[in-house]
N, C-alpha and C positions, 0 to 999 in steps of 0.2 A: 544383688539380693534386695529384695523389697520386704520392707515391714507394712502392715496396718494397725493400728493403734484404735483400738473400738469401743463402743458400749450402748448401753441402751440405760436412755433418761428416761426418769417417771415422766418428765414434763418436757414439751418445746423448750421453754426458756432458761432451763439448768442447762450449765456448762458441766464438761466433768472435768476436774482438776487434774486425777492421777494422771490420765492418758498425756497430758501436758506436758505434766512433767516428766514423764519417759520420754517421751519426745525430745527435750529439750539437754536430757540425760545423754542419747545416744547420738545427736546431730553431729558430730565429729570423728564419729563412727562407722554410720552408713547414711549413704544420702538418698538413698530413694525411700522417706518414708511421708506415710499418709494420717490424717487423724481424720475418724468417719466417727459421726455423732447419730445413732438412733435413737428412736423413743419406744416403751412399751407399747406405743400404739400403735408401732407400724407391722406391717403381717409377717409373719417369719419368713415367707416365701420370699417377699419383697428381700428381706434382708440378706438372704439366702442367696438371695439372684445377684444383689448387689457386690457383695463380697466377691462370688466368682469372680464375677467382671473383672474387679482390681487384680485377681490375681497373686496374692502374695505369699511369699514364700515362708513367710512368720507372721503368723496372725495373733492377736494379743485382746484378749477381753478384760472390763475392768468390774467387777461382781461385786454384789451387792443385793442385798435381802429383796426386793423389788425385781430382778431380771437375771436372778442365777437360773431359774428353772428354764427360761427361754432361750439362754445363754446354752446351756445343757442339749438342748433339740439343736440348736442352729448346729452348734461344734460336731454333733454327733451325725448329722446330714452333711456339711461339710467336708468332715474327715470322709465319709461317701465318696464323694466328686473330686476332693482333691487329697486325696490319701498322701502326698509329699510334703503337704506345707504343713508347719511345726506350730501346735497351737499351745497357747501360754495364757494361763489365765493368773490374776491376782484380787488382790481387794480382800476385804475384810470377811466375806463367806465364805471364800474358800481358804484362810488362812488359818484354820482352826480345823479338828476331823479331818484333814486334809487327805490324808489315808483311804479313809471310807471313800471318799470323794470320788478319787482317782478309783480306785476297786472297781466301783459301780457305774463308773465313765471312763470305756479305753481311748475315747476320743481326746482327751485329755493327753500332750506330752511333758507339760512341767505347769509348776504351779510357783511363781514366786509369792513367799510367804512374808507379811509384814511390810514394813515399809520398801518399797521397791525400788527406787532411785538407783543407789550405789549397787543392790545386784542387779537388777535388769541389764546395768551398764557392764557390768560383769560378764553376765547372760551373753547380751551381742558381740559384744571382743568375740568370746568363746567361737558363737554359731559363724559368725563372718568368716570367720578362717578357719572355721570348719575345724576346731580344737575340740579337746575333751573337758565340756562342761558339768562332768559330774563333780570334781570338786571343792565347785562356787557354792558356799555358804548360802541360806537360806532361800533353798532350790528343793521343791519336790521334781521326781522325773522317775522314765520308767527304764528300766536296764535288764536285760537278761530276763523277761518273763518276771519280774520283780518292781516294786516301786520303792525309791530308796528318797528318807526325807534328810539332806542335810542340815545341821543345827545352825539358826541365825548368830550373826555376832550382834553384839553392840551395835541401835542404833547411831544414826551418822547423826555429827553437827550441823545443822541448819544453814551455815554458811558454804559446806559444801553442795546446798540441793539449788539446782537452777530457777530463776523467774520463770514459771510457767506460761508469761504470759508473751515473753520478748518478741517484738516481731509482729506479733498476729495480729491483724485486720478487725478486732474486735467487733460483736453485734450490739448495737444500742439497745436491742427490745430484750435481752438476756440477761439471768442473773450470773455474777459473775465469781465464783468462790475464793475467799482467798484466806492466806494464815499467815499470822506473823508468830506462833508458838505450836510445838507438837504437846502430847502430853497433858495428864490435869494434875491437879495439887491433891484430888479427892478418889477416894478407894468405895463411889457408890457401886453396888455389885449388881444392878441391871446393866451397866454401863461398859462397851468397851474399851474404855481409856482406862476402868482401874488395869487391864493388863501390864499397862508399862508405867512404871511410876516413875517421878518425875517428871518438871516442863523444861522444855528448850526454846530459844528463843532466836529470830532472824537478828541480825544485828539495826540497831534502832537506822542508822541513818538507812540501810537499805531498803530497810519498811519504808520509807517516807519517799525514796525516789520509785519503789515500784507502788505506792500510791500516786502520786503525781503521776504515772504515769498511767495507770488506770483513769483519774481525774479527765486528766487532757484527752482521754476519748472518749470522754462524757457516756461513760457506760450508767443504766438503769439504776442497778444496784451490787452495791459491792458488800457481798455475806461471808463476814467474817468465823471461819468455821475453828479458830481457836476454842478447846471449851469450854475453858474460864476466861475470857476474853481481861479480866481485871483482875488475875490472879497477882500478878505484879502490877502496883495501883501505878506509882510512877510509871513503870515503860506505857501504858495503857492512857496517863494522862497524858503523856507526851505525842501519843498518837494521835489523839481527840485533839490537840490543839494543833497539830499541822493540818489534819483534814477541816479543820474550823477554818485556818487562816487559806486553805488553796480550796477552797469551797466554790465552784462553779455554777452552783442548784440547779445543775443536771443528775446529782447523783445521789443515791440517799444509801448510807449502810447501818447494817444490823449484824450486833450483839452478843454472844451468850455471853450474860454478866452472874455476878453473884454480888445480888442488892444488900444482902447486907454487908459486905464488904466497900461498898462506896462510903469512903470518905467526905467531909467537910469539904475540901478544895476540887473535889469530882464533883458535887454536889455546885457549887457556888459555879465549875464553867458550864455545866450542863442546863442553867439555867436562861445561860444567854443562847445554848444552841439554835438554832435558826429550826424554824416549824419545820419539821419532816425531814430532816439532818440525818437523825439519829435515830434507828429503832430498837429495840430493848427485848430477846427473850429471856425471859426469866424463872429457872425451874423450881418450882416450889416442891410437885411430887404429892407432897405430905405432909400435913399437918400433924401427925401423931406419933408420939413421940416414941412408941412401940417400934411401930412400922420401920421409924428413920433409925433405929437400934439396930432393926437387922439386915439395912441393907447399908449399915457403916456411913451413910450420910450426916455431916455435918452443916448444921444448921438455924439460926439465932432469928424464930419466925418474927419476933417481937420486930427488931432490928430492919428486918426485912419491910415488913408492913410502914415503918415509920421511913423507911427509905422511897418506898412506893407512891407510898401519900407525899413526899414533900415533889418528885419529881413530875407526878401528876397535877401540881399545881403550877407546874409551868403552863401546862395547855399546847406543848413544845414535842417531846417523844411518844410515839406511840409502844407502848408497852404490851408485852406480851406473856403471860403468866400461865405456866404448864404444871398439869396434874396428871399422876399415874394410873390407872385403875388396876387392881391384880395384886399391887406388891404385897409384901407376907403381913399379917397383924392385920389389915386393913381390908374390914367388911364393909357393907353396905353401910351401916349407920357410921363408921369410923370415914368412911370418905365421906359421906353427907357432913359432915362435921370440917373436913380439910376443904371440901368445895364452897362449905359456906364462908371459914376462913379467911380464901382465896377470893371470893366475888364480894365480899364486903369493903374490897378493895375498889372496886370497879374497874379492871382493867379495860385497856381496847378491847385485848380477846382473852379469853380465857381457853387454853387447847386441853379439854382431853385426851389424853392419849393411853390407851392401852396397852397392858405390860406384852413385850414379846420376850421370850427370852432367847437370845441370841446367843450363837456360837461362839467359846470362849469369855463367856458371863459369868462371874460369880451365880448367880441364882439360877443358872441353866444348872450348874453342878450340885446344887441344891434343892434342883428341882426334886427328890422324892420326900427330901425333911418337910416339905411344905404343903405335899401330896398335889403337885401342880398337874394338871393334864392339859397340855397344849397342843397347836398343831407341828406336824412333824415334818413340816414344808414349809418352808418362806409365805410369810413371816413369822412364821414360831411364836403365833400369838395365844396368850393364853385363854383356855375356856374354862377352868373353876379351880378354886386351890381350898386347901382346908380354912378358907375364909370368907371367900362368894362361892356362891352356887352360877353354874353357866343362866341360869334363868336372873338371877341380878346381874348378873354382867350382861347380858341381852336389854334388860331394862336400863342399866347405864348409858348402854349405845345411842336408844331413846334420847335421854334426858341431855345425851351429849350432842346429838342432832338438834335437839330445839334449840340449844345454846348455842351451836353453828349460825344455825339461822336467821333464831332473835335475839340474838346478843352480839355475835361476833361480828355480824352484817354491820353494824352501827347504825342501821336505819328506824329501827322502832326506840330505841332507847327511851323516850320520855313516856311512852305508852307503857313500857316493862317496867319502869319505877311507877306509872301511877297504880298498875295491877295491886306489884309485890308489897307495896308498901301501905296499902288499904286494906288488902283484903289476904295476903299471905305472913302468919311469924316468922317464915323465913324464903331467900328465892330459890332452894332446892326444890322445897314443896312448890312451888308455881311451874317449875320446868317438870318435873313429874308430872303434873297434873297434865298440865299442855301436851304431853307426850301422850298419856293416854286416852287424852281427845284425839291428837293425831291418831292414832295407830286405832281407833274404834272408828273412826271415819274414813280409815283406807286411804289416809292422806300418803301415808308411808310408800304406797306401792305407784308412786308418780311423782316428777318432779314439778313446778309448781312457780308460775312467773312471779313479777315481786308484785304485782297488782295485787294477786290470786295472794298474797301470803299476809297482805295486808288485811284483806276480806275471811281470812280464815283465824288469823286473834281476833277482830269482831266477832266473829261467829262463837269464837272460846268464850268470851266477855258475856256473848247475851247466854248463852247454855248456862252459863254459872250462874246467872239469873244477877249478876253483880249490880249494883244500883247506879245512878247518876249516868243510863247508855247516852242519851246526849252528848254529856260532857265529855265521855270519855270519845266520841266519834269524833270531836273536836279535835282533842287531844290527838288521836290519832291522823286525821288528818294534816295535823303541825305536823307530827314525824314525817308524815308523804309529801310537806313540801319541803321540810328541810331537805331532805336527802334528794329529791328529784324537781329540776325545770321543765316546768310543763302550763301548758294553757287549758289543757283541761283535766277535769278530776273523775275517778272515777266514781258509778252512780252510788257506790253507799254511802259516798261521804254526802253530809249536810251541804249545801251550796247556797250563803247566804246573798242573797240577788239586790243589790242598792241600785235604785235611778242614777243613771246619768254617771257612775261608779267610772267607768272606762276613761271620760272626760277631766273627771276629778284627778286620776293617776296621772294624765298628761300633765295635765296644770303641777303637779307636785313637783314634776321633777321638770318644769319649767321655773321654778324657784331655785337660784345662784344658792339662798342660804341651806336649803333642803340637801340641794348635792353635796353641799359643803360640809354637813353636819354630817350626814350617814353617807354617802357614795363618793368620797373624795377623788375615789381611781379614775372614776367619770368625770373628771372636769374638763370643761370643753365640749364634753361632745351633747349632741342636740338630740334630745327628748325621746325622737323618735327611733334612734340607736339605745338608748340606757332603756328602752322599755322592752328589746329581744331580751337583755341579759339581768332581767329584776322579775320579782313575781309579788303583785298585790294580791292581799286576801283577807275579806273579812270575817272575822271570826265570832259566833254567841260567847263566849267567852274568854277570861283571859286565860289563855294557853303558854302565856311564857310566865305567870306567875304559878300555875301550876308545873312546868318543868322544873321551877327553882325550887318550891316546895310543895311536893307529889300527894302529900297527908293531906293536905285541905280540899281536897276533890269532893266531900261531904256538903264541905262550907262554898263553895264555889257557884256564886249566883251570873243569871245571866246577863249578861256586859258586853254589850256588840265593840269590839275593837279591830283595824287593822293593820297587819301585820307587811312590813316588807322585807323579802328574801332579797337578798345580793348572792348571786353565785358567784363572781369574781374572786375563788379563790386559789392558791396553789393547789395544782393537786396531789402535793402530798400535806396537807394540811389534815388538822386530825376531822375538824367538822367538813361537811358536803358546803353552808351558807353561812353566812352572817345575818340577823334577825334584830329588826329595831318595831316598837310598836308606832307609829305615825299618826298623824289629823291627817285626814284626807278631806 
């Protein structure tokens, strides 16, 4: 009997976990089995074709909001050409409606429902020997012209579910998922985890040898998909300090925390975390205190913000702070008010994300108290409720696109504080606005290189007619060398030309105390090597006293200085350079 274990990733570089762990559930059971990885972007045909080939007599898909509808076509072509083999789907899309599902797909022969380890294991005993697997507990399947759902028991203890990862040949360029808890502590009703309450936990020391063990193959990144990653502060410090002390810096992982729940002694190690360790998502949602009533979220923003600000002064984790658009109570000026909240913070990114309401959701079942209309296909995202109109939530999308771009990129940053903080009361109003320069200039209907996106905030700046354009092309300039080495610039920026400029750079860094002072990493090596991996530039004015303070762009007279970029740095570090102003 041959299994395949499949699915289709949003992305190349996602792993998917559950198939793993089936995997890893049944190997004592049957030995011929396969794990195949697609992505949504490869052609259904393709996938179609592929599958044949293998041949397998049990075929199993792992579903999910993103690739149930394609999952849907493939099993239903499929079941065409190979009418014998037993197709099994699970994952959190089809473990809800399960019923309907199955109705409206007879390609479908069972659907394990909820966590699937201990049945699936259940599952194959059964099919291997060709027994009667109707009645294995949380199994849908179809019998006699009928489809009958068996009731789940009691999820399993953590210590019975296998290392997904034992064994495997691991890809370095992949992200790699992984859990040390099932479960959350919190009953938010967008959220599939309020279905099961309760956390459960792997036991501590086995976290630590199957991280060592991910460590030692120097994978990319390891994304911890617990949902409150620090629901229990202890088990959660204890992790952070093994992965601190067997740290490689081949690997970097991330997060979901909940910032206000970081203690003092979380606080004090996360301080020595090494640059780019550690990444942080952080969901805020909501600022209003309406909204977070009715979707049962708990939440101390105060706490939150003063946790924010003290680990952003490390200069150490990149942080990531998510907002909702859609949930109930929360209109247009109700979220203009949690976005502003949120970005007065200045995270790394800030993620928009639009309300879907997902099968077996609190507010999917609420959908009519709140007069939601969404769509009725993956991803059941919503288009207006009795709070937005679908035309503000189209204008949200905007406002969350520019913040994609020139905010989250981290490339413009000193250009976006000199805008918002001159000439906007707040930076909601400045991404609005940018949005509908975008979308009146048809910028929207193309994507757009980072040169071109640099050239088109100028082009925002001078249309607003804003004052100081010099200073501010300066300014923006700095942004374009921070982030990018390059020897030439592109023609809007200013290009201030000094005699003999080229000769002067050599001599600088023919100076033992020059290198010594700013480019330590370069010692030793000879002038004409430190000058591929540094960038001189002279600047009309000073640009790094206006990034430290953005208000005085009025006051800011002309001052030729220049500036030296060092790229030399990790790249998981939060900035692209390091910037010293020099005598040349």
């Amino acid at each position: 009997m041959k299994l395949l274990l499949t699915t289709l990733n949003a992305k190349y570089i996602h792993t998917n976990l559950a198939i793993r762990y089936l995997k890893k559930s049944v190997e004592n059971i049957i030995k011929d089995i396969e794990i195949q990885e697609y992505t949504i972007n490869h052609h259904n045909d393709y996938i179609i074709s592929e599958i044949y080939k293998k041949q397998p007599d049990i075929l199993c898909f792992s579903c999910y909001i993103w690739n149930i509808e394609t999952i849907l076509y493939i099993t239903k072509n499929i079941k065409k050409i190979m009418p014998e083999t037993i197709i099994v789907l699970g994952g959190p899309e089809v473990s809800f409606e399960t019923k309907e599902l199955m109705e409206s797909n007879d390609s479908i022969d069972i659907v394990v429902i909820g966590e699937g380890e201990i049945v699936f294991k259940n599952l194959i005993d059964c099919l291997s020997k060709e027994n009667d697997y109707s009645k294995i507990s949380g199994i849908a399947y179809r019998g006699k012209g009928d489809i009958f759902i068996n009731q789940k028991e009691k999820n399993p203890s953590l210590e019975e579910i296998p290392f997904p990862y034992d064994e495997e040949l691991l890809t370095k360029d992949k992200i790699v998922y992984y859990e040390s808890s099932r479960g959350c502590p919190y009953n938010c009703q967008y959220c599939l985890s309020s279905a099961d309450q309760g956390v459960r936990y792997l036991p501590i020391e086995r976290v630590k040898n199957e991280l060592k063990y991910l460590i030692d193959a120097e994978v990319k990144q390891i994304k911890f998909v617990d949902r409150t990653f620090n629901a229990n502060k202890d088990f959660a410090l204890e992790i952070m300090k093994f992965i601190i002390a067997n740290n490689k810096e081949k690997t970097n992982f991330h997060f979901e925390v909940t910032a206000d729940l970081l203690g003092e002694e979380m606080l004090t190690l996360l301080k020595e975390v090494p640059v780019g360790l550690f990444q942080f998502e952080i969901g805020v949602q909501s600022t209003n205190e309406e909204t977070l009533k009715e979707i049962d979220r708990k939440m101390d923003f105060e706490k939150l913000k003063e946790k924010v600000n003290i680990i952003s002064s490390y200069r150490n984790i990149h942080q990531h702070l998510d907002l909702i658009v859609g949930l109930p109570k929360e209109d247009y000026y109700t979220f203009r008010k949690s976005f502003e909240d949120v970005f007065s913070l200045r995270p790394e990114k800030l993620q928009i994300g639009f309300l879907k309401l997902l099968k077996g959701s609190g507010l999917r079942a609420k959908a009519l108290e709140y007069n939601y209309v969404y769509l009725d296909t993956p991803p059941y995202e919503v288009l207006e409720n009795d709070s937005l109109s679908y035309g503000e939530i189209i204008r949200l999308k905007g406002i969350e696109e520019m913040v994609e771009i020139y905010w989250n990129s981290r490339i413009f940053n000193t250009s976006i504080e000199v805008i918002i903080q001159n000439f906007y009361a707040n930076a909601f109003r400045f991404f609005e606005e940018l949005w509908k320069f975008w979308e009146k200039n048809g910028y929207h209907h193309t994507s757009h290189g980072k040169n071109r996106l640099y050239e088109i905030l100028l082009e925002f700046y001078q249309q607003k007619d804003f004052h100081k354009l010099n200073t501010f092309k300066e300014v923006l300039k700095f942004d374009f060398l921070k982030n990018t080495r390059t020897s030439s610039l592109p023609s809007f920026f200013i290009r201030v030309e000094e005699e003999c400029f080229k000769n002067s750079c050599h001599e600088f860094l023919q100076q033992k105390e020059n290198i010594d002072k700013y480019l330590p990493n370069y010692a030793d090596q000879p002038a004409k090597q430190i000058i591929k991996k540094v960038h001189f530039e002279p600047f009309l004015y000073d640009v790094i006293q206006l990034e430290e303070n953005p208000t005085i762009l009025s006051e800011a007279d002309e001052k030729v200085i220049t500036v030296l970029f060092d790229y030399d740095l990790s790249s998981k570090a939060i900035d692209h350079s390091r910037y010293y102003i020099v005598s040349i």
